[in-house]
N, C-alpha and C positions, 0 to 999 in steps of 0.2 A: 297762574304761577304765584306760589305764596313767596315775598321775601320778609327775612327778619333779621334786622337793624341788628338787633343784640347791643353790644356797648360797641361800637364801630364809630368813630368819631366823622361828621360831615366830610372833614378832610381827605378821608378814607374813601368813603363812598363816591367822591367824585373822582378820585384817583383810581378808582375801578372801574370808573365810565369812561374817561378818557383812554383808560389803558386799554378796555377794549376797544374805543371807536377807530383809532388808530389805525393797529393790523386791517381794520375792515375797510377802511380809506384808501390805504394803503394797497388791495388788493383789487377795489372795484378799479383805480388804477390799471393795475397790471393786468387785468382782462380785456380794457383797452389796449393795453398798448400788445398784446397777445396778439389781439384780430388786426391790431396795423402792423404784426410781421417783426416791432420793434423788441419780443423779446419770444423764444423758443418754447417754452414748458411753462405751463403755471399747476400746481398743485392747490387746490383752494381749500382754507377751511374757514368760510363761510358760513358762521351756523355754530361755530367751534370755539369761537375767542374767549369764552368764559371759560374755560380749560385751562388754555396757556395761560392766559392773564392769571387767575388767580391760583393755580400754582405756585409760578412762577413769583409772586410776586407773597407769597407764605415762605419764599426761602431768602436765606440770607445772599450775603450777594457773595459770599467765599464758601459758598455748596455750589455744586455742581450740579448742571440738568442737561439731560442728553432728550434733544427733542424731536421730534419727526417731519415730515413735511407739508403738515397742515399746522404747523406750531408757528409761525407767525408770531403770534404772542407772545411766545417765550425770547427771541429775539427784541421787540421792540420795547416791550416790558425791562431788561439788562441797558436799555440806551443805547445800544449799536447803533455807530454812526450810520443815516438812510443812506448816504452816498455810498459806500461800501458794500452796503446791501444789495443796491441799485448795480454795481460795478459786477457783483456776486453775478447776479442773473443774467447779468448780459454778456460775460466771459472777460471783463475786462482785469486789465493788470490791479489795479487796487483793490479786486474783490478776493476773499478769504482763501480765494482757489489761485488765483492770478490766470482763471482762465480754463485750467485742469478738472474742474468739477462745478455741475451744476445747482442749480437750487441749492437746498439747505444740505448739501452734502459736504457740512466743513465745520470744523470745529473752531474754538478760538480761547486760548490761556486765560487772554486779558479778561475777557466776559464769562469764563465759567461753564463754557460752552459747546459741550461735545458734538457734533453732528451726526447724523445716521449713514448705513451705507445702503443702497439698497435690495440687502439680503435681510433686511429688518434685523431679525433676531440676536445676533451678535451686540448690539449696540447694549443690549439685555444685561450680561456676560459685561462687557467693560464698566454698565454699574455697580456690579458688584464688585470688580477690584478696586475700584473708585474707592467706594463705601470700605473696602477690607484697608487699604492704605491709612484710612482716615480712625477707624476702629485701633489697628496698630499703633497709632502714633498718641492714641488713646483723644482726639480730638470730637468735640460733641458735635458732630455734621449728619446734615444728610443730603442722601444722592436723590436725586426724583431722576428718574426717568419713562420715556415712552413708548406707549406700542398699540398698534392698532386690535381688532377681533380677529382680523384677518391669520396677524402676525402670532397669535398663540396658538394656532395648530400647529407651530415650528418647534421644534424639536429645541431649539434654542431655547424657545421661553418656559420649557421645564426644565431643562437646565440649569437654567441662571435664577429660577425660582427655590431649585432642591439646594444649589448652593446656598443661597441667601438666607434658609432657612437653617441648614444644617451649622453653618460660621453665623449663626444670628448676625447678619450683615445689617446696619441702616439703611437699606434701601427701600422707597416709596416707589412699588412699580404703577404706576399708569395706564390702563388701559382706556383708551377712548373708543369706544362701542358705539359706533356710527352705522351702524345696521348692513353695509355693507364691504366685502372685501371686493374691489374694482365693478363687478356685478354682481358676486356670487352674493345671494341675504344671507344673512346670523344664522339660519334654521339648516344650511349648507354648510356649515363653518363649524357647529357646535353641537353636541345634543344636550344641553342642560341650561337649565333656565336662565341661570345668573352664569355669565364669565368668574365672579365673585365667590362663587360656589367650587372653584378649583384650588382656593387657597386649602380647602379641607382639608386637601390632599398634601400637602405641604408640612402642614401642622404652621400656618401664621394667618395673621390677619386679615382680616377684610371690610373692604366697605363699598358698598352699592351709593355714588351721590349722581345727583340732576345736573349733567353736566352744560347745563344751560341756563343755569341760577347763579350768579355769578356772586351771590354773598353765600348760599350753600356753599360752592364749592373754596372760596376763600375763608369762611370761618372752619370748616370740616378740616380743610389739608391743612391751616392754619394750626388747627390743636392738636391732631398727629404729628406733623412737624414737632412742635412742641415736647409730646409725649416721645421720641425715636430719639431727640436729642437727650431726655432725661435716662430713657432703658433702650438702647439701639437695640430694633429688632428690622425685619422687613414687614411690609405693611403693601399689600393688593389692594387697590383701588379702581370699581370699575365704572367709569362715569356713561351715563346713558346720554347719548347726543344724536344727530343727525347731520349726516353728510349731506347739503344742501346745492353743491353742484357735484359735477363725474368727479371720478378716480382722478383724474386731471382734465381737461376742461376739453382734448381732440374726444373722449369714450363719452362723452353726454351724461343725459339721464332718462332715457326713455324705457329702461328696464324696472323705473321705481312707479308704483301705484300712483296715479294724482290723487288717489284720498292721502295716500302717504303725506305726500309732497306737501297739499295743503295744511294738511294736520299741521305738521313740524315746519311751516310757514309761522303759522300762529305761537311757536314759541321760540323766535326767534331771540336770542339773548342780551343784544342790544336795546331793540324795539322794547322789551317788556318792562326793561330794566331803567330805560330812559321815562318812561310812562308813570314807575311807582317812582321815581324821585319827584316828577314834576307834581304828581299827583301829593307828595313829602312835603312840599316846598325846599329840598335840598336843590334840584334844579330848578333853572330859568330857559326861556326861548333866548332871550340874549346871550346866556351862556353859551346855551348851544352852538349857535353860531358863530357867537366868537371864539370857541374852539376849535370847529370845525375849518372855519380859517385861517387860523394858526396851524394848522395840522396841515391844510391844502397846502397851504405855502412852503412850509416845512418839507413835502414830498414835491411841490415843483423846484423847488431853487435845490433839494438832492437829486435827482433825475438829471438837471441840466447839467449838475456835475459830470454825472455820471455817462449823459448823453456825450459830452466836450471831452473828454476820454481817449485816446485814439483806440483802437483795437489794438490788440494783445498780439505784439511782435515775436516771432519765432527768433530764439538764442539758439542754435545745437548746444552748444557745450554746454551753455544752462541747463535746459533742458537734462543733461543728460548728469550733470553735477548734485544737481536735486534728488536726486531718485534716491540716496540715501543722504542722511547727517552728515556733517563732516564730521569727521573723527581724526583726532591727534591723538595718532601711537604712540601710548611711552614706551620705549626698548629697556625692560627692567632686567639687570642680569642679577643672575643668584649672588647674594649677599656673601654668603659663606664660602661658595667652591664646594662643601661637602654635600657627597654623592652617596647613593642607595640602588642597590638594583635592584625594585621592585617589578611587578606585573603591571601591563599595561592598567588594569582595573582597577588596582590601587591610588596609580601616575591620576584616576580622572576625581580617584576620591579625595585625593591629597589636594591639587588643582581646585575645586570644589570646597574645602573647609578651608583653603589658606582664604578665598576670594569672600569666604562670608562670614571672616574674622578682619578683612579687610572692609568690606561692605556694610554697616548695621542695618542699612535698609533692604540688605538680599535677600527674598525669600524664595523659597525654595518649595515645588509643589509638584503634586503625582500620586497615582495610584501606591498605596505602602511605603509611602518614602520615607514614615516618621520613626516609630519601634523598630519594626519589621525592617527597614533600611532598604527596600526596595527589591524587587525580584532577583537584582544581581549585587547587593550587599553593598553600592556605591556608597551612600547612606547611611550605613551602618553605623551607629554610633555618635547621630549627628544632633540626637533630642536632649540627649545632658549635656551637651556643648552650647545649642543654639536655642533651644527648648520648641513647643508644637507649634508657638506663634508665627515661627519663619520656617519651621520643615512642619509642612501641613501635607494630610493625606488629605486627598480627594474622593468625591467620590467619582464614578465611573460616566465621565461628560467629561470628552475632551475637547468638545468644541467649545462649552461655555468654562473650562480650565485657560485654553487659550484666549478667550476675551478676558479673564480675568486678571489675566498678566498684561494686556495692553493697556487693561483700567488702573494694576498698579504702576505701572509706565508713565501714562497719561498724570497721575495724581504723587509723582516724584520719584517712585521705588524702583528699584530693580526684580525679575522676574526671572528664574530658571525653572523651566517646567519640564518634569521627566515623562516622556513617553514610554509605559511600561517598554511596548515594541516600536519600533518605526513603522512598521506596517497599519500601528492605529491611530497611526495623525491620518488617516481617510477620513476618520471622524471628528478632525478638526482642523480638516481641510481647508471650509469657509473662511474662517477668520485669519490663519495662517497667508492665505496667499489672496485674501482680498481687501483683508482691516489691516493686519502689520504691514506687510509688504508694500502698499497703495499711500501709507498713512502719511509719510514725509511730504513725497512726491505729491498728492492733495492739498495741507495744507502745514507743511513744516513743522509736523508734530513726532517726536521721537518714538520709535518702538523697543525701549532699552530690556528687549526681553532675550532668553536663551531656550530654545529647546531642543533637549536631548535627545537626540534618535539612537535606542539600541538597536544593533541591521545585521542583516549579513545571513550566508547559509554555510552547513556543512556540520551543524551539529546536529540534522533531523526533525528539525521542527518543523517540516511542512509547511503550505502553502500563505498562513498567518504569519508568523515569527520569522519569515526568513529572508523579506527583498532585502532587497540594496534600491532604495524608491528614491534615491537624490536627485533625478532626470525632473521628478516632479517638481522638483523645487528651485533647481538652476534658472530653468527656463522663465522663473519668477521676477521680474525686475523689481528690485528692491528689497530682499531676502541675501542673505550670505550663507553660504555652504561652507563647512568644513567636515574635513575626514581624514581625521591622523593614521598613521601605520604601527608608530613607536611610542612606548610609554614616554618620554621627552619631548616629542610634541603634542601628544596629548594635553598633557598638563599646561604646558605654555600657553598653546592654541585655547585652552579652556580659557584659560585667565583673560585673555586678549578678548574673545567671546563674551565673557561678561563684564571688561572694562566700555567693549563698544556702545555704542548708543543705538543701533541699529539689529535689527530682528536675525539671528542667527541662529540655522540648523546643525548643530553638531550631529555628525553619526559617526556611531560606536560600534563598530564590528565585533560582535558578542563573540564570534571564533579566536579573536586575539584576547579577551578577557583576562583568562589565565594561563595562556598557552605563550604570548612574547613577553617577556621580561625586558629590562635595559636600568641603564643607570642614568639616576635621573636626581639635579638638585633638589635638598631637603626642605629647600624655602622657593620662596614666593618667586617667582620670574615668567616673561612673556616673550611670546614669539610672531613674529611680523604674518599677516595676512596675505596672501597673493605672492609669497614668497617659495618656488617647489625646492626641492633637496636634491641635488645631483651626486646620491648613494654612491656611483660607479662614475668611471668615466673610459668612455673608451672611443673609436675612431670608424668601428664597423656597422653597428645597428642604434638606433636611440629606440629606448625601451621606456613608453610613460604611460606609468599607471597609478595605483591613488588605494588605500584600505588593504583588503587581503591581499589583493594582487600583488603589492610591494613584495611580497613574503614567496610567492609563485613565484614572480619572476626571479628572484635572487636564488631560489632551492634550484631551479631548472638550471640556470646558468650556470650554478657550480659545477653541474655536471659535464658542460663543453667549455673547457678553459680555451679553447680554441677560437670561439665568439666573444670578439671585446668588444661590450658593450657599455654605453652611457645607460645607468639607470636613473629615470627621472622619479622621484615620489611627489607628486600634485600636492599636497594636505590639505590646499584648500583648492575648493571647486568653482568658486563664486566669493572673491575676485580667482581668475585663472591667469598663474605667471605664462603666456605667453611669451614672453622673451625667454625665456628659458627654454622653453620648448622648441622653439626657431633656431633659437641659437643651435641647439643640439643636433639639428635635423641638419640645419647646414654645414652641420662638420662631419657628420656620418652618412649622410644620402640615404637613408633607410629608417624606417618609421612602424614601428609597429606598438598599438595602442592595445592595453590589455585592462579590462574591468571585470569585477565580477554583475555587475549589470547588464542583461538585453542588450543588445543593442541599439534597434530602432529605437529613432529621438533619444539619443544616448549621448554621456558629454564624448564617449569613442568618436563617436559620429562628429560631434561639432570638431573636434582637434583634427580628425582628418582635413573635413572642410579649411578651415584655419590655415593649416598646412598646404594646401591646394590650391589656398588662393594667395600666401604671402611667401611660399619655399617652393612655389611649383620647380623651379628652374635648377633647384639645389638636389629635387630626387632622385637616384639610379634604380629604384624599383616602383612596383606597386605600395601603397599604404594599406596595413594590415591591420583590421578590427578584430579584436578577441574578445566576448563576450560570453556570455551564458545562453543558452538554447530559447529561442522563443515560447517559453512557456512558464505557468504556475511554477514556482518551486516546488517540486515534488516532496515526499517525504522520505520513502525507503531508503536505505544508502546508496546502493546500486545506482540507483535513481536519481538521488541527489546526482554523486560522483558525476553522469554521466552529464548531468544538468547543468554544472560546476565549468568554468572553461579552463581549467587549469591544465587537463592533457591536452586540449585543442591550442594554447599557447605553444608548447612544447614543439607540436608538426608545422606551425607557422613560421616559428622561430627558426626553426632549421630549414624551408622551404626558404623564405625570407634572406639566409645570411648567405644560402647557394647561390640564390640569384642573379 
């Protein structure tokens, strides 16, 4: 292994020695204390400390690096207290998780330091909104982040690659190409020579470095660093290394050649590296030692910390207070009193441009949401106001558009993301309901993002364009639902949405776009969350439904003035005003829930429940679920129509009120 000094000053070089020996101290450690049962999982990177270290240690300490779980380095390299660390692994209350996540699965503000999840690819995606926060605010930084060989056959890390390149983001992606994904070899994983060899495809840079050379890889990322701070661009890095124990230390390594094994023994990163200093005269055997030392010590007096600890006590209400940010509501009422009857469509665009003339750091992102103003014109209008910086089109990656809103989150910004339909957050699934939703609750980090769901059926769009998929999302701890009926909550609800700090699904029933009107304040004002609307009030049936439904139930009921019903409108899903609901049912004895959603695993379903086990004693009938037909959204009308539960309310309702 050739190294070269270049102008690196003594001081340097030995601070790359120690920066490595550490982690590896540090680990041979924990593989100890693994086999005495004293800690659960170890993920080793063994073989890898020239990596973390001198990345890590080429960025300033106000960049950001989102690292993986053979990263080690990148952790002890930032000075993260070892008790902490130690506290991390072992589930205890003072470690980054308090308990809630394992290993290196936790971020932290103070150090810079995003953690991974382990769907890998997303962490990809929150680089780059890192990097886009920091490009906006016009600040010369860069993001490093990481990812294994494994992790780029994931659809994520072309993603978060095609963005990076398209928004010239600074972002330094990392690849560490360790010859194996858990067993599968590179020749399983890849057909092309170089990982390096995919930036081509990008149209950005690349560099092949010895990720076992430990002044290569520090003076290389060192002068890209350099260079991304002078022309931000992205910059693929793909370091050649060797994973020197298993995937994690229970899968072994009996699936690697022993010529392998021994080869990439012999270049060991430490060992080669300690050799050409002594061989330098920049090291000594006494230094050695007396670092080594210092370091043991260093990790027994934190362990004992960490061992003296007690185990991590169960709170409920903690527990269950966590799961989002606190949020203080402000109740802002309209300044003026002067009123507009506009469309609902307009109530989300107005809501929408008051909040990002309130906001300078809101942006705003989606398939045509810039000129073109978006498939349904919410936008319209919004690039001579706000200009492409903050209404940015996308291209077509909604899973790496959602990590990018977490990483402007994460790096201070606000984040409203338009999904052309509701139907195609399928495709950004992962990060929605595993990064935002988990992200608090892990490790107290905010998800101050909004995404727009356009939903609904009965205009013909068939089986893509037409759920009502909010079941997906409710059921999400730590996600908020909302879904207005009326231009006047729309607007409010929005505002409140993007004042929260917490990851919120707005859905927009494309059927009311421009078919409800209402009069709605000309300025800025918000409306409480977990708050439903009791439209009607009456003594015979409690009628609670939520989106188009509001609109059914109230056409049908005009027709039998003879059924005086309370009509409840939900608007928000997730928090759900249950008192309201109760309340209702206990003054009417009769309950019937009407959605345009499925039913099975439906919120219909859970309010019955609800109902069943806190108003059993108050019913005079059965509880009636109104839903849509178990199946696809069809497309023909007929077909919709029949699909639709709006006449299947109708015979319920009157079945229900004879009762």
């Amino acid at each position: 292994m050739r190294y070269h000094i270049g102008d690196l000053e003594e001081q340097k070089l030995l601070d790359l020695y120690t920066g490595m020996l550490k982690p590896r101290m540090i680990e041979e450690k924990m593989l100890i204390l693994l086999r005495q049962g004293k800690i659960s999982k170890w993920f080793s990177g063994i073989g890898q400390e020239a990596i973390s270290v001198g990345v890590t240690k080429s960025l300033k300490e106000n960049e950001y690096i989102l690292p993986m779980h053979r990263n080690l380095g990148v952790f002890t390299s930032r000075n993260i207290p070892l008790n902490r660390l130690f506290a991390q692994w072992q589930g205890k209350q003072s470690g980054f998780t308090q308990g809630r996540d394992r290993s290196f699965h936790f971020g932290t503000q103070e150090y810079k330091i995003i953690g991974m999840i382990s769907h890998l690819g997303p962490q990809l995606g929150v680089a780059d909104g890192i990097a886009l926060a920091d490009m906006l605010r016009r600040k010369r930084r860069v993001t490093a982040v990481f990812t294994g060989e494994g992790a780029t056959s994931e659809g994520d890390f072309h993603e978060a690659l095609n963005v990076a390149s398209v928004w010239n983001l600074p972002v330094l992606f990392c690849i560490e190409n360790n010859g194996y994904g858990l067993s599968t070899p590179t020749r399983e994983q890849y057909n092309c020579e170089h990982l390096a060899d995919k930036a081509k495809g990008y149209g950005i840079e690349s560099r092949i470095i010895d990720g076992n050379n430990i002044l290569e890889v520090y003076a290389k990322v060192d002068e890209l660093c350099k260079a991304i701070r002078r022309r931000p661009r992205p910059i693929l890095i793909e370091f050649k290394t060797f994973r020197m124990r298993g995937h994690e230390e229970a899968s072994g390594t009996k699936y690697v050649p022993e010529k392998l094994m021994k080869e990439w023994e012999g270049k060991d990163p430490i060992a080669n590296y300690e050799s050409f200093l002594l061989k330098e005269g920049v090291l000594t055997e006494e230094f050695i030692a007396s670092v080594k030392e210092k370091i043991s010590e260093e990790i027994n007096t934190n362990l004992q910390l960490a061992f003296d600890e007690p185990e991590v006590s169960c709170n409920e209400s903690k527990e269950l207070k966590e799961v989002y940010k606190h949020f203080d509501y402000e109740h802002i009422e309209s300044e003026s009193n002067k009123l507009e009857n506009i469309r609902f469509v307009d109530a989300i665009s107005q809501g929408l441009e008051q909040s990002m003339y309130r906001y300078n750091d809101l942006i705003i992102m989606g398939q045509d949401v810039a000129d073109y103003g978006g498939v349904f014109k919410i936008t319209e209008g919004f690039v001579p106001k706000f200009g492409k910086r903050r209404v940015r089109n996308t291209p077509i990656c909604e899973s790496a558009i959602v990590a990018t809103a977490m990483g402007l989150s994460i790096n201070g910004m606000k984040a409203v993301v338009e999904m052309q339909f509701a139907d195609f957050a399928s495709s950004g699934f992962n990060p929605i309901v595993n990064y935002l939703a988990k992200v608090h609750y892990r490790w107290n980090e905010k998800a101050d993002v909004v995404i727009r769901m356009p939903c609904g059926g009965g205009v013909g769009a068939g089986p893509f364009h037409s759920q009502t998929n909010e079941a997906w999302f409710t059921k999400t701890p730590g996600l908020k639902v909302v879904y207005p009926a009326f231009p006047f909550d729309a607007k409010g609800l929005l505002n409140t949405a993007i004042n929260d700090p917490n990851p919120v699904l707005f859905f927009e029933h494309k059927g009311l776009y421009r078919s409800i009107r209402g009069d709605v304040p000309t300025d800025y004002y918000t409306l409480p969350f977990g708050k439903a609307n009791l439209l009607r009030e009456g003594k015979s049936i409690s009628v609670i439904t939520y989106g188009a439904g509001v609109h059914w139930a109230l056409e049908i009921l005009d027709k039998y003035s003879e059924i005086d019903a309370d009509v409840v409108d939900l608007r928000t899903l997730q928090p759900l005003d249950t008192e309201t609901i109760f309340n209702s049912v206990k003054k009417t004895g009769k309950l019937i829930v009407l959605q345009e959603d499925t039913l099975f695993g439906s919120i219909a379903s859970d309010i019955s429940a609800l109902v069943m086990e806190n108003c059993f004693e108050y019913l005079d009938a059965p509880i009636k679920r109104i839903g849509s037909l178990e199946t696809p959204v069809p497309f023909a009308k007929s077909l919709e129509a029949n699909f639709l539960p709006k006449n299947r309310f109708e015979s319920a309702l009157l079945e229900l009120y004879q009762y």
